[in-house]
Backbone bond lengths (Angstrom), bond angles and torsions (degrees), N, CA, C in turn:
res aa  C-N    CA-C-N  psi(-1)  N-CA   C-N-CA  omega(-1)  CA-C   N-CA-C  phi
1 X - - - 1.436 - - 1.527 111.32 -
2 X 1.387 133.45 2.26 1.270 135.44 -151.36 1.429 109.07 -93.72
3 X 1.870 98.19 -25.79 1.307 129.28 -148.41 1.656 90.73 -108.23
4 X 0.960 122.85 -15.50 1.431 138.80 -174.10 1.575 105.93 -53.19
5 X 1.446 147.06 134.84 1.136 139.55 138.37 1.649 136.77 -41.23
6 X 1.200 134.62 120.16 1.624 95.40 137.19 1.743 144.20 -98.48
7 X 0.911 128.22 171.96 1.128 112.29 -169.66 1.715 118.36 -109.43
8 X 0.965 119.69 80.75 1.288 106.26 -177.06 1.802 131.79 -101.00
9 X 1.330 97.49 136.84 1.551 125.12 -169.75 1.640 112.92 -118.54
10 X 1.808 75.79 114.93 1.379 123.80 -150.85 1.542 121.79 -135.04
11 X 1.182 118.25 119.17 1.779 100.71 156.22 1.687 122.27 -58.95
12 X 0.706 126.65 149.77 1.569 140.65 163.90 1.530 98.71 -43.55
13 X 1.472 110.39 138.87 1.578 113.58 174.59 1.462 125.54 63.29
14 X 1.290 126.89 13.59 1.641 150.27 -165.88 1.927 84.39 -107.69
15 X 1.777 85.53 94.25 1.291 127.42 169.24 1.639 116.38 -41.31
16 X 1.496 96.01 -48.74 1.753 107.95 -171.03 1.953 103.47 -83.30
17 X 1.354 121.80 -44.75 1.211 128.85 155.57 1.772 111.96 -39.44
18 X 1.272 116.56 -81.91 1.267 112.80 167.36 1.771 131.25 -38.08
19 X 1.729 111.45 2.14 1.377 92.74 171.69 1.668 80.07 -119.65
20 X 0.914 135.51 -4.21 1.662 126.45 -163.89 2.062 75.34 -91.44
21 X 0.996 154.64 -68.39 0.975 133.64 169.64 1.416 152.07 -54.25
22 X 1.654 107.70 -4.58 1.404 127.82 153.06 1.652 108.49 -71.50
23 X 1.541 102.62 -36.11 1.677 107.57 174.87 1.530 108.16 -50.29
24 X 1.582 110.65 -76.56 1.412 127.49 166.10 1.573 115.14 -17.03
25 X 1.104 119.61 -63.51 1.510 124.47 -149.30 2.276 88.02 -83.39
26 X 1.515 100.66 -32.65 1.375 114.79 173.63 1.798 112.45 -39.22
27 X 1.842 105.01 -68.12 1.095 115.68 169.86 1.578 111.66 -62.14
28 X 1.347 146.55 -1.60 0.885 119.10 -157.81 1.571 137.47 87.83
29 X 1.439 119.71 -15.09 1.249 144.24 -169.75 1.560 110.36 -90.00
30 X 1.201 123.15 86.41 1.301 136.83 135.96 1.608 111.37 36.19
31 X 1.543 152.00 135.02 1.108 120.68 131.79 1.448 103.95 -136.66
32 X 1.421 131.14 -159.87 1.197 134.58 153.41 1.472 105.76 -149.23
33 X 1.368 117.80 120.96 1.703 112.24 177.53 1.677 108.72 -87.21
34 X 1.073 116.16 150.88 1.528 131.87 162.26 1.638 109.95 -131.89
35 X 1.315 105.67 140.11 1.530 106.87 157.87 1.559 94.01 -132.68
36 X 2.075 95.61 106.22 1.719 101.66 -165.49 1.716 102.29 -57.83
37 X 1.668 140.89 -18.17 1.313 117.17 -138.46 2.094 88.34 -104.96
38 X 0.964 114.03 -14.34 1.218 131.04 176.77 1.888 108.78 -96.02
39 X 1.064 114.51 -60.93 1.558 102.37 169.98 1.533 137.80 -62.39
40 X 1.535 111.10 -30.03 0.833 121.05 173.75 1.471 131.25 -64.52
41 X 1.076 141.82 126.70 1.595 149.61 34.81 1.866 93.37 -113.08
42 X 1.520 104.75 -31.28 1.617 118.13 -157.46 1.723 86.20 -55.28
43 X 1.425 109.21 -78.47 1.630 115.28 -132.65 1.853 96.00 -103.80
44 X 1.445 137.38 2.72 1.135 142.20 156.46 1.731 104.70 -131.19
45 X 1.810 82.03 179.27 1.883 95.23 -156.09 1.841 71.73 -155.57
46 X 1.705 109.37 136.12 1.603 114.60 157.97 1.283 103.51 -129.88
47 X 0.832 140.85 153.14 2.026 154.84 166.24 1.195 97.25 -132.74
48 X 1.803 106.11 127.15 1.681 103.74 -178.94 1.238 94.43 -130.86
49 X 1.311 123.89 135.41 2.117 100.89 168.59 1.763 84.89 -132.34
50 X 1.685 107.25 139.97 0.913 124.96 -151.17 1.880 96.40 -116.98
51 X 1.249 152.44 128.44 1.285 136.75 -175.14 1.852 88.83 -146.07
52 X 1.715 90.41 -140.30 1.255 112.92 -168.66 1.616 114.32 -70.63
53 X 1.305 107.71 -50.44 1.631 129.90 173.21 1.475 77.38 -79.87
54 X 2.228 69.87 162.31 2.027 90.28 172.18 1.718 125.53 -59.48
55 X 1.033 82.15 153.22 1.563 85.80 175.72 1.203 154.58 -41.49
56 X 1.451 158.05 74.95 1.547 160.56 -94.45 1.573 82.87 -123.28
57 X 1.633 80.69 167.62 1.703 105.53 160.71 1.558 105.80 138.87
58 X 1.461 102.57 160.05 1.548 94.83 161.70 1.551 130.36 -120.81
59 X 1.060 127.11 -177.61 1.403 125.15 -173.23 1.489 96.56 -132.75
60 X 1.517 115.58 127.18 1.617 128.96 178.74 1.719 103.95 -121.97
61 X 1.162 123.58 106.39 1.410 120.46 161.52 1.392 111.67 -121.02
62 X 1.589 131.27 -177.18 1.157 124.61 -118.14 1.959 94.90 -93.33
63 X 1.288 93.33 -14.54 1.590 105.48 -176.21 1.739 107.29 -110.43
64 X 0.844 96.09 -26.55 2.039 97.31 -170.10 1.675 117.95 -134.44
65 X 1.422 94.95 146.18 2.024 88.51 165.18 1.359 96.61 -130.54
66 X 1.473 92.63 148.76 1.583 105.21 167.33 1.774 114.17 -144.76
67 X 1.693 99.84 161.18 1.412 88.40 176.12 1.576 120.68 -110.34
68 X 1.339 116.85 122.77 1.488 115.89 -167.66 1.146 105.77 -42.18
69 X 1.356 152.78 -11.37 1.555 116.98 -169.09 1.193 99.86 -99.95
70 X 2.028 122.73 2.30 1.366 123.78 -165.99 1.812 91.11 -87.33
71 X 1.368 122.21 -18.18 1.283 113.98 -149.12 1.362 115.27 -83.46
72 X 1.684 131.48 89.71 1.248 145.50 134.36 1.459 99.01 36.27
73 X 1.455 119.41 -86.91 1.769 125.48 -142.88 1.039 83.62 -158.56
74 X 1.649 112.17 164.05 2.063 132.38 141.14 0.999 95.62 -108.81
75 X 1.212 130.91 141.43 1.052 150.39 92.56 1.730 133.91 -22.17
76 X 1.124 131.14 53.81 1.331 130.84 178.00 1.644 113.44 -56.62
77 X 1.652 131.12 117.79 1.495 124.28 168.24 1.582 101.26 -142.03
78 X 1.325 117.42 86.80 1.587 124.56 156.21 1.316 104.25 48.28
79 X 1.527 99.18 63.35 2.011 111.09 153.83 1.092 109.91 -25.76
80 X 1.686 122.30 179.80 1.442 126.64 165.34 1.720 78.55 -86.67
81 X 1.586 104.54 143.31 1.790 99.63 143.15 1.036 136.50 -60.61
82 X 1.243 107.84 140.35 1.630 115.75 -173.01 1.702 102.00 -65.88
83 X 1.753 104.57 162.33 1.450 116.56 -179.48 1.094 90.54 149.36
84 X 1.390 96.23 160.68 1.437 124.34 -149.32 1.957 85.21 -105.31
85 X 1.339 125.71 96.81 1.298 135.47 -174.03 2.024 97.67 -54.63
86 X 1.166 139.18 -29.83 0.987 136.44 -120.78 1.993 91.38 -115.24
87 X 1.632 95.97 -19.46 1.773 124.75 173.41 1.587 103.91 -73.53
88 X 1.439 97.29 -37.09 2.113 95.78 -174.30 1.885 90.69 81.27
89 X 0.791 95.38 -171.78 1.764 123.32 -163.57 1.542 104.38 -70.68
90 X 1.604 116.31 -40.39 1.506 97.63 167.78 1.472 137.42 -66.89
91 X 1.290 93.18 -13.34 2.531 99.22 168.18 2.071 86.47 -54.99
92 X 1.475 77.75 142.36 1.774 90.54 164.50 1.086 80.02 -99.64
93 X 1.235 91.25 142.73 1.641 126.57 -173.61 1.980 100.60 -107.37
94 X 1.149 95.49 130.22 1.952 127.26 -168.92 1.544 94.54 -100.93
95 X 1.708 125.61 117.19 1.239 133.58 162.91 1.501 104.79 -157.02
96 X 1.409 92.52 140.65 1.841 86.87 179.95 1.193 126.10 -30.88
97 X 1.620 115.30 -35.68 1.896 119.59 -162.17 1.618 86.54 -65.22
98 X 1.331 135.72 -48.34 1.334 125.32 -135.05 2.419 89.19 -127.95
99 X 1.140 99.25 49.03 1.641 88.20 -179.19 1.231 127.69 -140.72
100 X 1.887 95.84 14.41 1.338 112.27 -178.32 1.477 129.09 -31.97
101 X 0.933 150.15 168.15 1.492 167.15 125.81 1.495 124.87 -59.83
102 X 1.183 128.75 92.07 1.207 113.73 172.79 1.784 133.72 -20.69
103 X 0.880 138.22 177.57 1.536 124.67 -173.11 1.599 87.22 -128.24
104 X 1.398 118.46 118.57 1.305 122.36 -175.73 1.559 105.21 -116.17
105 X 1.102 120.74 11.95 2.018 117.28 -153.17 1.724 90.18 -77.40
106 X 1.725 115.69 -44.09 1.692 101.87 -179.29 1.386 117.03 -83.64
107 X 1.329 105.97 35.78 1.878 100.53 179.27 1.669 98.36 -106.82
């Protein structure tokens, strides 16, 4: 487990992230940061295949690869939101805080 990653998800420049990973790298502990709405498709690549056993895949960003079933923990701290940069500010922007599902179970 020493050898283990964590994964932390992050915006770029997220002050409080950046010392919880000076901690990490402190102990010795592995990490790899992503902020998926900014890395994604350009500067990372994920492949997940999901079956009977836990879940596989790997994670490639612009500095590190790892393989999800190696990965320890996430760390989740206020990604950039996702959106399509190329829309400008009017795309509604899709992030867990704001992507709920209605609750349909008493209909």
């Amino acid at each position: 487990m020493a050898d283990s990653p964590v994964l932390v998800i992050t915006a770029l420049g997220d002050v409080t992230a950046d010392l919880v990973l000076s901690e990490l790298y402190g102990r010795g502990v592995p990490a790899v940061q992503l902020d998926p709405a900014v890395d994604f498709p350009e500067h990372a690549r994920m492949s997940v295949r999901v079956g009977e056993a836990p879940f596989t895949g790997d994670l490639s960003t612009a500095s590190r690869s790892v393989g999800l079933s190696a990965v320890r923990s996430v760390y989740w701290r206020r990604p950039t939101p996702y959106g399509d940069p190329r829309q400008g500010e009017s795309l509604q922007r899709v992030s867990p805080s704001n992507s709920h599902a209605p609750d349909t179970r008493g209909c």
